[in-house]
BAFI-512543 format. One record per atom (N, C-alpha, C): x, y, z; atom name. Coordinates in steps of 0.001 Angstrom, whole numbers. Last residue first. Layout:
N
{x X; y Y; z Z; atomo CA} $
...
***
This chain:
102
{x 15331; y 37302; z 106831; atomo N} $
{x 13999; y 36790; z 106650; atomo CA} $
{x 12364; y 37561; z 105515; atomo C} $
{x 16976; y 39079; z 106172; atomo N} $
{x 16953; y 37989; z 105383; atomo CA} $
{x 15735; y 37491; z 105173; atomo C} $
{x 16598; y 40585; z 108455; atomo N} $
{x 16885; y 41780; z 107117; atomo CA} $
{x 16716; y 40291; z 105643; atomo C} $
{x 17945; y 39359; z 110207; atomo N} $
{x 16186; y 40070; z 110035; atomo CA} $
{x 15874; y 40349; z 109073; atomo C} $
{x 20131; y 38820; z 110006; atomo N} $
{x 19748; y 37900; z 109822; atomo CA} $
{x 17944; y 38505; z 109692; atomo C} $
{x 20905; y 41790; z 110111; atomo N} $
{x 21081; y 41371; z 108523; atomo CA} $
{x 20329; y 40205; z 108796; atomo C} $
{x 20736; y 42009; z 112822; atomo N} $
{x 20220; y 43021; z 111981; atomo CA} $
{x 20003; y 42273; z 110154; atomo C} $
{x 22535; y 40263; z 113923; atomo N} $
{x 21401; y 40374; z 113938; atomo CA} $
{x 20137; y 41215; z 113131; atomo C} $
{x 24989; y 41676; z 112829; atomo N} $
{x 24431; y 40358; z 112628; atomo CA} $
{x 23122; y 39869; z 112647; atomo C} $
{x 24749; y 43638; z 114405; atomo N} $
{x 24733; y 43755; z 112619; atomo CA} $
{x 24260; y 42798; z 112256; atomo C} $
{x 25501; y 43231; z 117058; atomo N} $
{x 24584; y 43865; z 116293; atomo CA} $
{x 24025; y 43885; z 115212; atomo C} $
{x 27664; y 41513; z 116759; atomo N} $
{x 26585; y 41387; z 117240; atomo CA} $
{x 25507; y 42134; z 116967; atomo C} $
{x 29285; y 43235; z 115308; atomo N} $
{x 29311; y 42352; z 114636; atomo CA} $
{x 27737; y 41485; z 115273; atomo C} $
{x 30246; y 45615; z 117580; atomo N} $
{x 29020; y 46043; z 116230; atomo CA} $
{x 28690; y 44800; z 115729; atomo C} $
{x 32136; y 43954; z 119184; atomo N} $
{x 31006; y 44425; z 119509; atomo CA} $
{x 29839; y 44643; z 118471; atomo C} $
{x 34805; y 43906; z 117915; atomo N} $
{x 33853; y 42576; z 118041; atomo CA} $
{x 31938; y 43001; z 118521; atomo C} $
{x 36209; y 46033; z 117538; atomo N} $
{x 35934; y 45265; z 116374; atomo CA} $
{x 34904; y 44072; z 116811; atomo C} $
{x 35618; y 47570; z 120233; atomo N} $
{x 35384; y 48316; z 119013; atomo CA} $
{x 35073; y 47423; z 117528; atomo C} $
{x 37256; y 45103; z 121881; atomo N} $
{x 35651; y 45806; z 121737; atomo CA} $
{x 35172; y 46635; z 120203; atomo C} $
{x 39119; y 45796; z 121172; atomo N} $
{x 38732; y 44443; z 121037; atomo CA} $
{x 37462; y 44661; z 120677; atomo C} $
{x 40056; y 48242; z 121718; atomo N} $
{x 39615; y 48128; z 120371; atomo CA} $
{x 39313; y 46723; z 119713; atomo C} $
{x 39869; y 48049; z 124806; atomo N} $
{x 38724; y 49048; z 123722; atomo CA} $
{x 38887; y 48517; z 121864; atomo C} $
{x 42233; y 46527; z 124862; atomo N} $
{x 40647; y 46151; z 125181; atomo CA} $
{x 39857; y 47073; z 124524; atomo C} $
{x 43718; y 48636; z 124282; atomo N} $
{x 43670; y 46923; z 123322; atomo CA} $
{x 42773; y 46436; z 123675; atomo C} $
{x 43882; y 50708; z 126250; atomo N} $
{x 43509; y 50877; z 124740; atomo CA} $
{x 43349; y 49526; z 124046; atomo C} $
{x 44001; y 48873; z 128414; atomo N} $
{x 42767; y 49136; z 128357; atomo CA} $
{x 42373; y 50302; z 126888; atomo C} $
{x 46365; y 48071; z 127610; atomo N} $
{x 45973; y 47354; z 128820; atomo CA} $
{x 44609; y 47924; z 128018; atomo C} $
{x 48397; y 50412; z 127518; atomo N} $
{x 48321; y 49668; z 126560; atomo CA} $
{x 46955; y 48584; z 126711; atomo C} $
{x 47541; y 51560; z 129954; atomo N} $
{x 47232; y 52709; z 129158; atomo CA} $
{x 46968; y 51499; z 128002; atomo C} $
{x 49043; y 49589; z 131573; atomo N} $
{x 47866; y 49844; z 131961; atomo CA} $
{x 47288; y 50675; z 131085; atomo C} $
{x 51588; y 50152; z 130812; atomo N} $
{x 51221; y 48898; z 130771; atomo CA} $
{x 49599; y 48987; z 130826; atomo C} $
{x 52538; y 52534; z 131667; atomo N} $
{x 52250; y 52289; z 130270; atomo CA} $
{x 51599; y 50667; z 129879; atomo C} $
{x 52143; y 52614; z 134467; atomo N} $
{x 51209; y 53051; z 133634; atomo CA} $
{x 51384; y 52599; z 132325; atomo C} $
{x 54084; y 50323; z 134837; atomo N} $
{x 52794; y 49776; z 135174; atomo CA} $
{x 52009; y 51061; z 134742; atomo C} $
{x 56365; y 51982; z 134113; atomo N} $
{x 55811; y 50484; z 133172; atomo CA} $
{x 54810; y 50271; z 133618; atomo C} $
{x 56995; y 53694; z 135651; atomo N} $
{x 56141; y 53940; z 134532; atomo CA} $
{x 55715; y 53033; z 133928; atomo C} $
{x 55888; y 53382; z 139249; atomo N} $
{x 56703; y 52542; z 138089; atomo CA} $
{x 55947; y 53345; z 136607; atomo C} $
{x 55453; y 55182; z 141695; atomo N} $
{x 54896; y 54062; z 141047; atomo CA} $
{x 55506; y 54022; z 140160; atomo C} $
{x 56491; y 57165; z 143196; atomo N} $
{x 57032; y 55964; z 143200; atomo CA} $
{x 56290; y 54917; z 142596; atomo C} $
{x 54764; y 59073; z 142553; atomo N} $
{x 56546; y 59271; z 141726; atomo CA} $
{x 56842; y 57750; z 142234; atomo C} $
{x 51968; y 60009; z 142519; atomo N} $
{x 52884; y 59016; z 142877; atomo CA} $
{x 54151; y 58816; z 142134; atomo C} $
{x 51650; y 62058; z 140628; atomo N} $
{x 51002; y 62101; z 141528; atomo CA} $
{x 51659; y 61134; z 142662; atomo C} $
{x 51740; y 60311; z 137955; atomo N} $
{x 52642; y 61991; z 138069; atomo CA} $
{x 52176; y 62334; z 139787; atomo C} $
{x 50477; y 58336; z 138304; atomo N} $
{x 51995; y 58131; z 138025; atomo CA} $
{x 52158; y 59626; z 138237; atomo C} $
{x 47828; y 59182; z 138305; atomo N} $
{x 48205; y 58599; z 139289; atomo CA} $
{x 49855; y 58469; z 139192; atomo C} $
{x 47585; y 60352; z 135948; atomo N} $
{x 47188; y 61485; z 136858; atomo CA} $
{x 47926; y 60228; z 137932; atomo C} $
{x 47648; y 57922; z 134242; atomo N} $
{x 48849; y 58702; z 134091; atomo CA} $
{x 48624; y 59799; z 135343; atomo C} $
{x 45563; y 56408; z 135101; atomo N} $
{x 46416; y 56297; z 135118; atomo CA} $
{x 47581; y 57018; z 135114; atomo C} $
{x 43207; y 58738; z 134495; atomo N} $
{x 43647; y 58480; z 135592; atomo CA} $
{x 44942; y 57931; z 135464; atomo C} $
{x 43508; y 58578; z 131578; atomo N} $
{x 44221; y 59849; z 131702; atomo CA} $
{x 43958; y 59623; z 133693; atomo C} $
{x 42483; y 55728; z 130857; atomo N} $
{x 44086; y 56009; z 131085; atomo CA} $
{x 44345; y 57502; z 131378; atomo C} $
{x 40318; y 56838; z 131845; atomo N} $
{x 40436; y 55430; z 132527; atomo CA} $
{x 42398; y 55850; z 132717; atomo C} $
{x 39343; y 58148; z 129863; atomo N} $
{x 38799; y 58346; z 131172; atomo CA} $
{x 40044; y 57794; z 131961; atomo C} $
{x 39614; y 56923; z 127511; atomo N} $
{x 40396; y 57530; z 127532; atomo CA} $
{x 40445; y 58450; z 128907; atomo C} $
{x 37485; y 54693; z 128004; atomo N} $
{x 39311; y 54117; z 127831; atomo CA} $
{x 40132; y 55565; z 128519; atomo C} $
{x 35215; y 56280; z 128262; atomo N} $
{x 35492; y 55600; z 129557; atomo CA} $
{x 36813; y 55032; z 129310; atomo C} $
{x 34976; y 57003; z 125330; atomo N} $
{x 35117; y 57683; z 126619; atomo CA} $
{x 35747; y 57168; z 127809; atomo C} $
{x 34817; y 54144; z 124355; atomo N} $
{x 35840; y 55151; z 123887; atomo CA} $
{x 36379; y 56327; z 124988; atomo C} $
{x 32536; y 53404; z 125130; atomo N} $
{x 33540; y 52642; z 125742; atomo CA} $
{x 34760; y 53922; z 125426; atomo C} $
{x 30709; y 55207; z 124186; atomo N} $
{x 30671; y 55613; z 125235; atomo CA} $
{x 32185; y 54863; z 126011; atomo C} $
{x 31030; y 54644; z 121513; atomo N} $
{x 31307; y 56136; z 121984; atomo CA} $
{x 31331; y 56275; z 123314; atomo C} $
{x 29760; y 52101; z 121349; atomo N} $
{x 31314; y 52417; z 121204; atomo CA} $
{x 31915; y 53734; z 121631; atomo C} $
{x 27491; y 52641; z 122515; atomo N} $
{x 27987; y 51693; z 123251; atomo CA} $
{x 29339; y 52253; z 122900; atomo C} $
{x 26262; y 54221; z 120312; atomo N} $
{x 26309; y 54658; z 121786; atomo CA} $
{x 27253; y 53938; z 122397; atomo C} $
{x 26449; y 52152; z 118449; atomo N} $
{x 27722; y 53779; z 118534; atomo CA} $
{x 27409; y 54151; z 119438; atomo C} $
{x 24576; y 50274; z 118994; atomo N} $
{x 26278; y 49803; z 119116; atomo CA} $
{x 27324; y 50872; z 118805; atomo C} $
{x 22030; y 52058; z 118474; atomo N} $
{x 22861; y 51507; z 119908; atomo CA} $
{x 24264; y 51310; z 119995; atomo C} $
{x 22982; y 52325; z 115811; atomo N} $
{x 22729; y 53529; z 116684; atomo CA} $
{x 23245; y 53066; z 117898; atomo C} $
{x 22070; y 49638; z 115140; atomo N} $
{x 22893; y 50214; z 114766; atomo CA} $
{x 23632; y 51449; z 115504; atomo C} $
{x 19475; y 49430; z 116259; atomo N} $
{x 20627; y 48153; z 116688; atomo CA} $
{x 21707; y 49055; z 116328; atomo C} $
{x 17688; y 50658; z 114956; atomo N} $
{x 18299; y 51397; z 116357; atomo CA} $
{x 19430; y 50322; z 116666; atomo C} $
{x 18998; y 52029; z 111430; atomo N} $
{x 18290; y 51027; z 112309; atomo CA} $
{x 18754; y 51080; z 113907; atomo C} $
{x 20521; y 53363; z 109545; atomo N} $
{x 19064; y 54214; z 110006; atomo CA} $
{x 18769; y 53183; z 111411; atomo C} $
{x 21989; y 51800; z 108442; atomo N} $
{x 22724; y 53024; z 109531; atomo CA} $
{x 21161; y 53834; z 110197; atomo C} $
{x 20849; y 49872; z 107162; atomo N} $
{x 21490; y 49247; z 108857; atomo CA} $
{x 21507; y 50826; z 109574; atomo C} $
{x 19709; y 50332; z 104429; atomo N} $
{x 18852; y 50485; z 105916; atomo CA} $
{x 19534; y 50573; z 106899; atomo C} $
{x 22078; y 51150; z 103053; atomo N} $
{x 21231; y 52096; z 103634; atomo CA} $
{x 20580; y 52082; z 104432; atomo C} $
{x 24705; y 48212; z 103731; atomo N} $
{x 23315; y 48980; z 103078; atomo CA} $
{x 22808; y 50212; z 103732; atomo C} $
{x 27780; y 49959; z 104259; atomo N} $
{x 26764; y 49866; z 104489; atomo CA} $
{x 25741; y 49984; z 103847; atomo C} $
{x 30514; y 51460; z 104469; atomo N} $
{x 30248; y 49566; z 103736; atomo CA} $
{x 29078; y 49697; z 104042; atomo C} $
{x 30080; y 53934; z 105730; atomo N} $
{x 30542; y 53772; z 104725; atomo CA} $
{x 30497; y 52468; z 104002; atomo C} $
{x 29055; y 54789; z 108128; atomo N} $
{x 28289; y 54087; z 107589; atomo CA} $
{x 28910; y 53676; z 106392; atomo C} $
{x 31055; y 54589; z 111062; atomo N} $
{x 30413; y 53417; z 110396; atomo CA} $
{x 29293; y 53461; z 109114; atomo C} $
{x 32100; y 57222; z 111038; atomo N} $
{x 32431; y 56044; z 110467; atomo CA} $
{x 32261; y 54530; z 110619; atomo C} $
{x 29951; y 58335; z 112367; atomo N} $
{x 30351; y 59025; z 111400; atomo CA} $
{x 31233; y 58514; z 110664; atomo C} $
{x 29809; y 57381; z 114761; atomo N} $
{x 28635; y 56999; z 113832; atomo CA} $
{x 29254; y 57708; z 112885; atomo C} $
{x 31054; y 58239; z 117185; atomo N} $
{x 32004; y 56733; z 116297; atomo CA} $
{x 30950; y 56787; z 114906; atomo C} $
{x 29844; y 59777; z 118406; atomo N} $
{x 31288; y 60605; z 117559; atomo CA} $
{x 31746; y 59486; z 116413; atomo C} $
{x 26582; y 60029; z 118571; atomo N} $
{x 27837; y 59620; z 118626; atomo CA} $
{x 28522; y 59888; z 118089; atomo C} $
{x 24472; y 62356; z 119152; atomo N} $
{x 25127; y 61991; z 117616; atomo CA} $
{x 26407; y 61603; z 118166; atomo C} $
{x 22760; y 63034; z 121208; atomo N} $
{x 22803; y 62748; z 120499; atomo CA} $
{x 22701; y 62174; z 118921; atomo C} $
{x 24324; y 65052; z 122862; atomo N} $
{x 23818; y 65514; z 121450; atomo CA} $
{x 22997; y 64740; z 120747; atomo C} $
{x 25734; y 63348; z 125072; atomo N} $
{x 24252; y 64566; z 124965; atomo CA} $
{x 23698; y 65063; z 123749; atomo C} $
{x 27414; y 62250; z 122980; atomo N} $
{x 26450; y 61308; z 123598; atomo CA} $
{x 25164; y 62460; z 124021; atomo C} $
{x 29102; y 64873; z 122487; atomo N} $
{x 28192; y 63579; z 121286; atomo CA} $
{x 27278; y 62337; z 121632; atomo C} $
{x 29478; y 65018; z 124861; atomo N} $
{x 29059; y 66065; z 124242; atomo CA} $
{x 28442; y 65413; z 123006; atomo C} $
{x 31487; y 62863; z 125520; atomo N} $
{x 30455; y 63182; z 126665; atomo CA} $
{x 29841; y 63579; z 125659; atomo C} $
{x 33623; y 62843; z 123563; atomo N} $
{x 32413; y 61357; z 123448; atomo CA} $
{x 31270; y 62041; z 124421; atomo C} $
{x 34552; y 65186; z 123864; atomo N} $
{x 33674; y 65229; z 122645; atomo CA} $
{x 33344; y 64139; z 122940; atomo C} $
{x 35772; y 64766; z 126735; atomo N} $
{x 34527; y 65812; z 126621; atomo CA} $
{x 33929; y 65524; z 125503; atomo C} $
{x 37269; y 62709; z 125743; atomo N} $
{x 36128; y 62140; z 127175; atomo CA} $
{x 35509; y 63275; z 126911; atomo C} $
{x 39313; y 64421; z 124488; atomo N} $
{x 38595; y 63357; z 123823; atomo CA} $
{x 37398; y 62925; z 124659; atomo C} $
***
């Protein structure tokens, strides 16, 4: 998963942009606010699944560390990513539509 967010960020064509445009007027998905906040999500996405495949490299690596503190830590920073994932674009958008009013 960390290689296709890497590889869709060099490409780019974020991996997350391919479902966000579906509720969408036509302008937002063209607009760079828009674009930005799938760089941003594609890139947090990367860096979760970065993050917990250390975790677990550290539990198989250290036998005396506890599995609860990896699974704790895997749960830990997947629930933050998808805090992120739902609160993040809303800044964006928001802004985007209040422009989009004027």
């Amino acid at each position: 998963f960390l290689v296709m967010a890497i590889a869709s960020l060099l490409l780019r064509r974020p991996m997350t942009l391919e479902y966000g445009h579906e509720h969408l007027p036509a302008s937002v998905p063209s607009s760079a606010r828009f674009l930005r906040a799938h760089y941003v999500l594609t890139a947090a996405w990367g860096l979760a699944f970065a993050l917990m495949s250390v975790a677990d490299a550290a539990t198989i690596l250290h036998p005396e560390m506890p599995l609860s503190l990896d699974l704790a830590a895997g749960l830990a920073i997947l629930g933050l990513t998808v805090i992120l994932t739902l609160r993040y674009p809303a800044g964006p958008l928001n802004a985007e539509r209040a422009r989009n009013r004027r």
